[in-house]
Phi, psi and omega in degrees: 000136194252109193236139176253105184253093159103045212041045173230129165261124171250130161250138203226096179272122152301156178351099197245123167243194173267098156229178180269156190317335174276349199124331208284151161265133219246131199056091168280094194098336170282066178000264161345290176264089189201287193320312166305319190301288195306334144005269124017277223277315192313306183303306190305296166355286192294330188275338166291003165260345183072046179224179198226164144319305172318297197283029180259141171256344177185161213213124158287117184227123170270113174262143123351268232227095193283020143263043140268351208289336178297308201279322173302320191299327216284296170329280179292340183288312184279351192290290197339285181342275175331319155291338181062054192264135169252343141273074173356147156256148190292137188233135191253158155215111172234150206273116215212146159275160213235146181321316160234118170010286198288327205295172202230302168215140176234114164322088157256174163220187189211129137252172203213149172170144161324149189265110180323107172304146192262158148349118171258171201260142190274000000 
């Protein structure tokens, strides 16, 4: 959801996972690349909006399972690295039961950026 107020954009990505362009869920039983996928899917997300990792302030991480929490943290520090983020987003992690089985971890987030002036027309 895209909400715009006063030249500030706000974005509020829901629940994100690891799937494919179709819906399907992609790596199955793999913790670790469950987590990139989702990433992954956050970043496509964000850039169809015209935002970055920079602008997210803050992120909601649904595990199965908190013995998984070591290989996400693991997980997101480098992605985090691999972005070249100099600011973190606050970030919560909670163990939840998740919309499908197989799913492993699921993401949401929230951003923030200026709202991009549109094009003026010729």
């Amino acid at each position: 959801m895209r909400v715009d107020i006063k030249g500030i954009t706000f974005l509020f990505i829901s629940g994100t996972a690891s799937v494919d362009h179709k819906g399907k869920t992609v790596h199955k039983g793999d913790f670790k690349a469950q987590a990139r996928r989702t990433f992954e899917n956050i970043t496509a997300l964000l850039k169809s909006e015209g935002a970055t990792w920079e602008d997210v302030v803050r992120t909601t991480c649904y595990l199965r399972d908190m013995k998984d929490y070591a290989e996400f943290n693991e997980v997101r520090t480098a992605f985090y690295k691999k972005m070249g983020l100099k600011t973190l987003p606050a970030s919560t992690g909670v163990e939840a039961r998740l919309c499908r089985d197989d799913l492993l971890v699921e993401i949401e987030a929230i951003a923030i950026m200026e709202t991009p002036r549109k094009r003026e027309r010729k």
